[in-house]
C-alpha positions as CSV (number, residue, x, y, z in Angstrom):
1,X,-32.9,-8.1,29.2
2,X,-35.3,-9.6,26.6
3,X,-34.8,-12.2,24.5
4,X,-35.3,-12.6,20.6
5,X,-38.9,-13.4,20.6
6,X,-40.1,-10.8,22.6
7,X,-38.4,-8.4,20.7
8,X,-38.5,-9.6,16.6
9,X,-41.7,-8.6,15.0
10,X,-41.2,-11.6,12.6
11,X,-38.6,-14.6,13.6
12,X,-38.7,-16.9,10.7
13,X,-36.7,-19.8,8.7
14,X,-36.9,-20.9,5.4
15,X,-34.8,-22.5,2.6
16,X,-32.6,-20.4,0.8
17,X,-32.1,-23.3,-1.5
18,X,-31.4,-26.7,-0.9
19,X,-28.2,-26.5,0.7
20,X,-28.8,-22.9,3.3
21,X,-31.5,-21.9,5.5
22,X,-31.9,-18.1,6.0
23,X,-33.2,-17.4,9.3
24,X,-35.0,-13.8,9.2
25,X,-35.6,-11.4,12.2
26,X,-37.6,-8.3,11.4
27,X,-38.7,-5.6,14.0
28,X,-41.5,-3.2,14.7
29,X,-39.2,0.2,14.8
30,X,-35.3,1.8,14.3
31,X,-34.7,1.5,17.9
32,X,-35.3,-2.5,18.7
33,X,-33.3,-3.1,15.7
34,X,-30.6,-1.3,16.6
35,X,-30.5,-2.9,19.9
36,X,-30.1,-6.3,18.5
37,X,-27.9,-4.7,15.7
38,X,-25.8,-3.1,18.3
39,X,-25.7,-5.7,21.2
40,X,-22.7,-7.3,20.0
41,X,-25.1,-10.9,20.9
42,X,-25.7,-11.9,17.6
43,X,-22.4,-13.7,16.4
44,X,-20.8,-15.7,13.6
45,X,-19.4,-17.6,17.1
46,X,-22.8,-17.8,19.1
47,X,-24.5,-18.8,15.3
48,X,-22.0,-21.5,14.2
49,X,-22.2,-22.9,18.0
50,X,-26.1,-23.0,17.8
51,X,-26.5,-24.5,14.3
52,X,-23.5,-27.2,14.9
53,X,-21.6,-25.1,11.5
54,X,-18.1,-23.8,11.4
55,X,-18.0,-19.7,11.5
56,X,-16.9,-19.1,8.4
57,X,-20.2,-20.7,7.0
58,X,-22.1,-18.0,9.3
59,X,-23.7,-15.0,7.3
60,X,-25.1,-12.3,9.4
61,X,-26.5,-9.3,7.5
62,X,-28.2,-6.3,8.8
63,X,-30.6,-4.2,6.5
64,X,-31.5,-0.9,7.9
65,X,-34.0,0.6,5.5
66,X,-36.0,-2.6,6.1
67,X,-35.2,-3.0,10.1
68,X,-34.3,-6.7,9.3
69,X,-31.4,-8.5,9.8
70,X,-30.6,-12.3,7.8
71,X,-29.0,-15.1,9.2
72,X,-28.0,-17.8,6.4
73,X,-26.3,-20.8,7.5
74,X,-26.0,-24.1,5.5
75,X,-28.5,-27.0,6.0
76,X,-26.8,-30.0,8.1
77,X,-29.1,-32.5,5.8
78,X,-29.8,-31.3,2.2
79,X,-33.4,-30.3,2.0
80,X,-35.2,-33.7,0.7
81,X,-32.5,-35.7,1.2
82,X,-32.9,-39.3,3.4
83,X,-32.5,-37.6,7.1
84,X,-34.1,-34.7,6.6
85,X,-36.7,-33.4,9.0
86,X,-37.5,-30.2,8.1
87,X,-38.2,-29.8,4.4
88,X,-39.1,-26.0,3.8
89,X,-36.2,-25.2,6.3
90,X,-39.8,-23.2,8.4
91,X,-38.6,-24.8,11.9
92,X,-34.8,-24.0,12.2
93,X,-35.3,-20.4,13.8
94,X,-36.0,-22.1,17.2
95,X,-32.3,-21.9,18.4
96,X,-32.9,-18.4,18.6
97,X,-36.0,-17.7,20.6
98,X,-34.3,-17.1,23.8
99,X,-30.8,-15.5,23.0
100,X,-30.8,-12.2,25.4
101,X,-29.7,-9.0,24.1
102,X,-29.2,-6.8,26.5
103,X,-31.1,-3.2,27.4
């Protein structure tokens, strides 16, 4: 097994507006990214329970041609609000660091 960060090329966050973060894993070549694509890991359920937000609020969405696939999930504190620790939504991806996907 490996986890996320030893196989993503890029593992990112970043607002996608005030109110989502989209959390963006990119990889080096067609057969790591069908790996993660095809594990089966990478849930609406294993998302939601990570980033304390019901499933239907979970977006997972693979993009072949660019080997890349986008996780948006809404922000639990609007970005700039009172609360908020994370401004540019650039720290959220660290939930997924060490989810394993299987060989």
């Amino acid at each position: 097994m490996a986890t996320l960060a030893e196989l993503t090329n890029v593992l990112r966050s970043k607002n996608a507006g005030a109110l989502l973060v989209t959390l963006d894993l990119m990889f080096e070549d067609d057969a790591t990214y069908e790996r993660v694509r095809d594990s089966g890991v990478l849930t609406d359920t294993l998302i939601a329970d990570l980033y304390s937000v019901s499933q239907n609020e979970v977006s997972i969405i693979p993009y072949d041609v660019a080997k890349a696939i986008k996780i948006t999930v809404p922000r639990l504190v609007p970005s700039g609000s009172f609360g908020d620790t994370d401004i540019y939504g650039a720290q959220q991806h660290a939930p997924l660091l060490n989810i394993e996907i299987p060989d």
